[in-house]
C-alpha positions as CSV (number, residue, x, y, z in Angstrom):
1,X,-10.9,22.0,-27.6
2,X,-8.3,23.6,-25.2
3,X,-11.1,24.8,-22.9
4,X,-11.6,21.8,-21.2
5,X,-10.8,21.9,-17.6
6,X,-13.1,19.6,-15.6
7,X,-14.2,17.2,-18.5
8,X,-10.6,16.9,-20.1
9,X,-9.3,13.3,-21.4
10,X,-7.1,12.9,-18.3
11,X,-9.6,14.3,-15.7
12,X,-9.8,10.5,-14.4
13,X,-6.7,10.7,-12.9
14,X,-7.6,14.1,-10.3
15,X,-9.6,12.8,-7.5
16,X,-11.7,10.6,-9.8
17,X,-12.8,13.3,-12.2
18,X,-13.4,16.1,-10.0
19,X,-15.9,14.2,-7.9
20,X,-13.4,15.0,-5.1
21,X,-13.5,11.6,-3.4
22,X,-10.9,12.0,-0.5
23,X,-8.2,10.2,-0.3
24,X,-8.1,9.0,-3.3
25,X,-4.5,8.0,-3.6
26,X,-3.7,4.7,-2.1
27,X,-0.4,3.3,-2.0
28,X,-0.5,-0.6,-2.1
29,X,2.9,-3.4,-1.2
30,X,2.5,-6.0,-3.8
31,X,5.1,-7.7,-1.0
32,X,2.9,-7.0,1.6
33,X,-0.3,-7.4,-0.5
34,X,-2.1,-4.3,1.4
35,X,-2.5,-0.7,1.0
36,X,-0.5,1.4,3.8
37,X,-0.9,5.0,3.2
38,X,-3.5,7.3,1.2
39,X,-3.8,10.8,0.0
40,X,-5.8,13.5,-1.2
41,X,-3.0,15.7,-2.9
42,X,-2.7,15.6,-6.7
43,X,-1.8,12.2,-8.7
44,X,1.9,13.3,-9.6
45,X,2.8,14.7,-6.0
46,X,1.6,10.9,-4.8
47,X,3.8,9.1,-7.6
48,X,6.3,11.6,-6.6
49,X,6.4,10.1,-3.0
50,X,6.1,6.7,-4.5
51,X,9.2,6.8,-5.8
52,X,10.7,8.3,-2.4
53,X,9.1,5.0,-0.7
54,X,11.0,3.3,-3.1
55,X,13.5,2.6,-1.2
56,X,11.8,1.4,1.7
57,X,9.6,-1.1,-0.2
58,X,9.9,-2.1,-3.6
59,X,6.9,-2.3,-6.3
60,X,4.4,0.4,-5.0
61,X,1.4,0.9,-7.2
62,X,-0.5,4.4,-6.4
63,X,-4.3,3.2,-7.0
64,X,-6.5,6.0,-8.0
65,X,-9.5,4.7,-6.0
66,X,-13.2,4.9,-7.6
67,X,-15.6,7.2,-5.7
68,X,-17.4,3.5,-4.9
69,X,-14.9,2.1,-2.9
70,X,-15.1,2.6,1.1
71,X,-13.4,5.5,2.4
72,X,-10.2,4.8,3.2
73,X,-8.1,6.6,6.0
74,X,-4.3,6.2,7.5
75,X,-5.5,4.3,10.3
76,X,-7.7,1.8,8.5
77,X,-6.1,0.9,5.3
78,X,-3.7,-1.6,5.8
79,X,-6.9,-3.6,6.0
80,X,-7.6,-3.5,2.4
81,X,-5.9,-5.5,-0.5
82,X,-7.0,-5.6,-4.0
83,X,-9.3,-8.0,-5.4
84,X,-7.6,-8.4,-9.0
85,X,-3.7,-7.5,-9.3
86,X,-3.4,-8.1,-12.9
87,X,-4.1,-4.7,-13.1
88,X,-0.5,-4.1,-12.1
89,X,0.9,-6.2,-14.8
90,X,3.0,-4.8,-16.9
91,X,4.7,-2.4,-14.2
92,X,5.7,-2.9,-10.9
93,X,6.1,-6.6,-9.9
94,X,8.4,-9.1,-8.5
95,X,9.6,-10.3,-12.0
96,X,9.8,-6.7,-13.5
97,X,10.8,-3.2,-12.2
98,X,10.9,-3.9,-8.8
99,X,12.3,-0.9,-7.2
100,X,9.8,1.5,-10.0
101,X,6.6,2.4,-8.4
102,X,3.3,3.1,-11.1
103,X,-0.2,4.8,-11.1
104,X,-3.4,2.8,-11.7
105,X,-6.8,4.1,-11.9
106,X,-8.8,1.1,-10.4
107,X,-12.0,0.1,-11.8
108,X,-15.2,-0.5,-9.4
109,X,-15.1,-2.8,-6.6
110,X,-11.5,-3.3,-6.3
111,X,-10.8,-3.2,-2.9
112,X,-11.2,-6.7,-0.3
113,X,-11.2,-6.1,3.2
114,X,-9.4,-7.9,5.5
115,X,-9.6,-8.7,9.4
116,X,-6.1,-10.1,9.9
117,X,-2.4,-9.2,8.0
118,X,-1.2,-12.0,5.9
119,X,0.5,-14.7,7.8
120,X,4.0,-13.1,7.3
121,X,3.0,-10.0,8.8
122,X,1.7,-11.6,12.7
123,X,2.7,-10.1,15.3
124,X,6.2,-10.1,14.3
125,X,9.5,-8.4,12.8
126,X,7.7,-8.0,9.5
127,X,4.5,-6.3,11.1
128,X,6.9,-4.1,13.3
129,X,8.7,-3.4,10.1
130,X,5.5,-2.6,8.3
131,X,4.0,-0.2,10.7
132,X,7.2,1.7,10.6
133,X,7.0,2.0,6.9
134,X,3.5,3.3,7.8
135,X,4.6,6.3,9.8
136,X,7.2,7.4,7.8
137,X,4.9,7.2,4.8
138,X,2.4,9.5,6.3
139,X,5.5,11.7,6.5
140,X,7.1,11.5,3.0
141,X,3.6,12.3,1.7
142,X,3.4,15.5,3.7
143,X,7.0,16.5,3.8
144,X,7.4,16.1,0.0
145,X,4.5,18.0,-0.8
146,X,4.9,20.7,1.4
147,X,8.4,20.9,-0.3
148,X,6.7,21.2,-3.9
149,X,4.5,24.1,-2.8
150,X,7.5,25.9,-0.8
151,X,9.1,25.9,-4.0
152,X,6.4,27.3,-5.8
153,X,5.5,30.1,-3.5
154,X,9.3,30.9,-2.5
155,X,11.7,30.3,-5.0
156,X,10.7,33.0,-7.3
157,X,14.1,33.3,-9.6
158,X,14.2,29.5,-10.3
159,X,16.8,30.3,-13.1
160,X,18.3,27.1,-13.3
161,X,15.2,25.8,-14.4
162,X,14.7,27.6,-16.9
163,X,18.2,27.6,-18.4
164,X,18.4,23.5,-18.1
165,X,14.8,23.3,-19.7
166,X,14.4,26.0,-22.5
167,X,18.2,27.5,-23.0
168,X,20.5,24.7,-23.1
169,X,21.6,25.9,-26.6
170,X,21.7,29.4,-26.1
171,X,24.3,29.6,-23.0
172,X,28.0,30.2,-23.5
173,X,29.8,27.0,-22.3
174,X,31.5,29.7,-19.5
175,X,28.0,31.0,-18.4
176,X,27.0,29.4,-14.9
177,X,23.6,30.1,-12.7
178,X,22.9,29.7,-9.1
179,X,20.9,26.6,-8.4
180,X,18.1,29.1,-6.9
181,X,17.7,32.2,-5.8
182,X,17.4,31.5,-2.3
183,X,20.4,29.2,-1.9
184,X,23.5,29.5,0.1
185,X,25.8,26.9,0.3
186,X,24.0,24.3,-1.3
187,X,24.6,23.3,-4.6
188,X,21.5,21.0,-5.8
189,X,18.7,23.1,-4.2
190,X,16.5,23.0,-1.2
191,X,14.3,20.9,-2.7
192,X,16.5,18.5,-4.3
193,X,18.1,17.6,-0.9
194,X,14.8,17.2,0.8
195,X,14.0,15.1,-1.7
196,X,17.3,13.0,-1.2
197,X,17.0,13.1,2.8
198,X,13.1,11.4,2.4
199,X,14.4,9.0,0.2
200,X,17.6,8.2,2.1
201,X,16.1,8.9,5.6
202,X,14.2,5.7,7.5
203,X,12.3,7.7,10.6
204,X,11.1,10.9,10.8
205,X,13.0,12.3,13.8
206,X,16.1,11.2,11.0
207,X,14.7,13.4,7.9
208,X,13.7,16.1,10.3
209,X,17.2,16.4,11.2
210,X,18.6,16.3,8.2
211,X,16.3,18.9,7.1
212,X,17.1,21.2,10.5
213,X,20.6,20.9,9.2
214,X,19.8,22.5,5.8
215,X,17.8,25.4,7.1
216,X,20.7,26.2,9.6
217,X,23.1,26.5,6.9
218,X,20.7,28.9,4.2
219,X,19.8,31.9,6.2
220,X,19.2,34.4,4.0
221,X,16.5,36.6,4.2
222,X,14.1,34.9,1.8
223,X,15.2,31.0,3.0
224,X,14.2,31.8,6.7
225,X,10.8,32.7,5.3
226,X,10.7,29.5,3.1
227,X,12.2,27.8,6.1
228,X,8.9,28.8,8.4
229,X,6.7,28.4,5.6
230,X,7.3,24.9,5.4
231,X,7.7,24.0,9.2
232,X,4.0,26.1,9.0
233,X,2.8,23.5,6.7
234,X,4.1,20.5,8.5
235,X,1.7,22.0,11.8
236,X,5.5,22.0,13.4
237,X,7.1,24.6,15.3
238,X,10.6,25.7,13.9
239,X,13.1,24.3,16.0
240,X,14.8,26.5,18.6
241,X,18.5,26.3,17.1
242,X,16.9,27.7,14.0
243,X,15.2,30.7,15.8
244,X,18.2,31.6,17.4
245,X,20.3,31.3,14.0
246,X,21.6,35.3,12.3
247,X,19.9,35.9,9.3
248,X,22.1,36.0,6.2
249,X,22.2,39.3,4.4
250,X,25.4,38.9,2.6
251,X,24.0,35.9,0.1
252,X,21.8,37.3,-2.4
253,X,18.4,35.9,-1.6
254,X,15.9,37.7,-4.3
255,X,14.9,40.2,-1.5
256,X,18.5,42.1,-1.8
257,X,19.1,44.1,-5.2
């Protein structure tokens, strides 16, 4: 039973059961009543940014497109609204749980095109509005995922995890751990406040600044690596402040026994 990998019960929800259908994830405005951003990263990383969106735009429903449906890129799918929104009922409306994002899988032929935004969305404020919730969408999804596999690849003695998770009843009440191994003077973790800087933030240059600021203030030898890591998966250079920055080698960063 256990051996299931492609033909397991929840294989609907990654990329439409392995039929690798790109951009599968698309994030629909019940206020706005149109999809504005899509993805091809995994179904918790989207729900995951979802709930960074949050607080841009309340109710967003992450629809796990079917391989039927037209392709949909960043450019194009604000055309697109969904032909039957009961699917999002019980979840993410107007009347309930407005600021909590969901997932839907979406059945065949969901998707309307449309050649104009909705009246409220002409050429105005609200449109300007929207396309800025646009851009910085297409960033959250990046940034945030980006952040996920940093944290994966770099933060090899994630201690506190494992204490908070699996020895909560074995610790002395005295007994303390670093939030990560690669930290410095933070106290939540890298990822945690790049999380909270995405959800906080409302442009990119804004989050990107925020995030400079971390990196300048963790330089130990294995945080300048995580730190160019993730500018590397961004496709952006690592600002010149940072280059210039001393490394660290009086914080223990996992590289230092």
């Amino acid at each position: 039973m256990w051996d299931k990998t492609y033909n397991a019960g929840f294989n609907w929800l990654h990329m439409n059961g392995f039929d690798k259908r790109n951009n599968a994830n698309a994030f629909y405005s019940p206020g706005v009543d149109r999809i504005f951003a899509v993805d091809s990263f995994d179904p918790y990383t989207a729900f995951e940014a979802a709930i960074i969106l949050s607080s841009k735009v309340p109710g967003i429903t992450v629809c796990v497109l079917d391989t039927s449906e037209p392709f949909l890129d960043n450019s194009n799918c604000h055309r697109f609204t969904l032909k039957d929104k009961s699917i999002l009922s019980p979840g993410s409306s107007v009347l309930f749980n407005r600021q909590l994002p969901l997932i839907r899988r979406l059945p065949k032929n969901s998707l309307i095109e449309k050649e104009e935004m909705p009246i409220d969305y002409k050429n105005n404020e609200n449109f300007e509005a929207f396309i800025m919730l646009q851009n910085y969408s297409k960033f959250v999804i990046q940034a945030w995922h980006s952040a996920k596999v940093c944290e994966i690849m770099c933060n090899i003695f994630p201690m506190e995890t494992y204490a908070k998770d699996f020895l909560t009843d074995c610790l002395p009440e005295s007994f303390s751990l670093r939030v990560d191994n690669g930290n410095a003077d933070l106290k939540t973790g890298i990822t945690k406040e790049i999380k909270k800087i995405l959800y906080h933030s409302n442009t990119c240059d804004e989050a990107l600044n925020l995030i400079e600021a971390i990196w300048k203030n963790n330089t130990t030898p294995l945080t300048v690596f995580w730190r160019d890591l993730f500018y590397k998966s961004l496709e952006l250079p690592v600002p010149d402040k940072l280059l210039s920055t001393k490394i660290n080698i009086d914080q223990y960063s996992g590289w230092i026994l």
